[in-house]
MARNUTOR-320815 format. One record per residue (C-alpha): z, x, y; residue in three letters. Coordinates in Angstrom, 3 decimals. Layout:
BEGIN
+----------+----------+----------+-----+
|        Z |        X |        Y |   r |
+----------+----------+----------+-----+
|        Z |        X |        Y | ALA |
...
+----------+----------+----------+-----+
//
This chain:
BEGIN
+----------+----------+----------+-----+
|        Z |        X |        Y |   r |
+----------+----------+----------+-----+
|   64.982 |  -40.252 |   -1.555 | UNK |
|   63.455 |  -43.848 |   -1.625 | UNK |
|   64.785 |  -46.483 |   -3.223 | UNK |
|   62.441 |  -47.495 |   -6.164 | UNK |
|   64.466 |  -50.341 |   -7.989 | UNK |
|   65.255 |  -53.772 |   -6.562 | UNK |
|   68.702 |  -55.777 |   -6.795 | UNK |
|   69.821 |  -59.384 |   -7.219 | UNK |
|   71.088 |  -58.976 |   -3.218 | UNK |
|   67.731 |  -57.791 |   -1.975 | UNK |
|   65.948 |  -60.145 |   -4.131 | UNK |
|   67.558 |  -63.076 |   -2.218 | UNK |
|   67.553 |  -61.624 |    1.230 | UNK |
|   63.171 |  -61.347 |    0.477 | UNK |
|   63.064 |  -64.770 |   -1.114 | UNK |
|   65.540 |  -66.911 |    1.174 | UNK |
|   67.678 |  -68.284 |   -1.962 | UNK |
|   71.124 |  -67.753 |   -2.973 | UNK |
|   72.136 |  -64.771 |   -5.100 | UNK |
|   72.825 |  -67.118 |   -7.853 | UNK |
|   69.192 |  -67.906 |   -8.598 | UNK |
|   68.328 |  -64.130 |   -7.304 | UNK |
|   70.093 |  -63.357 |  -10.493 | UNK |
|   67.863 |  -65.646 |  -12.573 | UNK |
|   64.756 |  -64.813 |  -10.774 | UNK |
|   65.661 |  -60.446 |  -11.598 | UNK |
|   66.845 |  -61.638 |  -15.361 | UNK |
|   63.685 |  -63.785 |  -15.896 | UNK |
|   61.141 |  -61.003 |  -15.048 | UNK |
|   63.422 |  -58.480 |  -16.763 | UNK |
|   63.209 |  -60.765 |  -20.111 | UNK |
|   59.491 |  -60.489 |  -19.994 | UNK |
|   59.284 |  -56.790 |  -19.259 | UNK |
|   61.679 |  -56.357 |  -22.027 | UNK |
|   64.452 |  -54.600 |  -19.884 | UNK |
|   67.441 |  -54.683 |  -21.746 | UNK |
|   70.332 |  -55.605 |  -19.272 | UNK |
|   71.462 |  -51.826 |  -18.038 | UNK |
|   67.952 |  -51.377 |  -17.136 | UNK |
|   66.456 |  -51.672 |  -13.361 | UNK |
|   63.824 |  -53.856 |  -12.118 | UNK |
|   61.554 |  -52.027 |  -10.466 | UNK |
|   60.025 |  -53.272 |   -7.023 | UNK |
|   56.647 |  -52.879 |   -8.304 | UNK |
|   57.462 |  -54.924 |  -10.998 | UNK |
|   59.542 |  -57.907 |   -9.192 | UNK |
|   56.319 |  -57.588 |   -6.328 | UNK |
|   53.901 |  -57.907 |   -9.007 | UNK |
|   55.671 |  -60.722 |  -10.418 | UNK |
|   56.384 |  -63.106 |   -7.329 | UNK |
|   52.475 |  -61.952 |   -5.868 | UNK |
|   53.883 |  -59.889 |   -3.144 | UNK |
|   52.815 |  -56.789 |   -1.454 | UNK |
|   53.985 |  -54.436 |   -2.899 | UNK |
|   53.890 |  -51.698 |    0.221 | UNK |
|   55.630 |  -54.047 |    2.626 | UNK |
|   58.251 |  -54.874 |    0.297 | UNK |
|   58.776 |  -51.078 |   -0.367 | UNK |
|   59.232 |  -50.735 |    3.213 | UNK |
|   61.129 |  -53.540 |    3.826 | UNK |
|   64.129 |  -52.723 |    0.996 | UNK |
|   63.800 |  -48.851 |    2.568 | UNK |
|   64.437 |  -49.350 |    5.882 | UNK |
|   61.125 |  -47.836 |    6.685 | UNK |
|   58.893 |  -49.850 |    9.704 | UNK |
|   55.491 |  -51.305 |    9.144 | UNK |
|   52.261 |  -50.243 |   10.609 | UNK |
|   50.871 |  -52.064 |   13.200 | UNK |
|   47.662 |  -52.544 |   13.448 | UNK |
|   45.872 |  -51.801 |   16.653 | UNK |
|   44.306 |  -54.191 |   18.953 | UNK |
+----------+----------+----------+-----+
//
């Protein structure tokens, strides 16, 4: 099963800040989803926030390896 929600810890692994404002960051786009605070962020949502890819980031927090493209 793949991981389809996205933590403070991953969040500041993929940005390169402490988990401190990886906490902000994950509260900030949960305010304007609405999430109440037991609710997940989903990586589609946190990707579409911060302008990320969201397939690369999918296979990044899953562990699963990226395609390379051929020469």
């Amino acid at each position: 099963m793949k991981q389809l929600c996205i933590y403070p810890k991953e969040v500041a692994v993929i940005i390169g800040k402490s988990q401190t404002t990886a906490q902000t960051l994950v509260r900030t786009i949960k305010d304007i989803h609405g999430k109440a605070k037991h609710q997940a962020l989903t990586i589609r949502e946190f990707c579409n926030y911060m302008d990320l890819p969201y397939e690369e980031t999918f296979n990044m927090i899953n562990n699963i390896p990226l395609k390379q493209e051929s020469a």
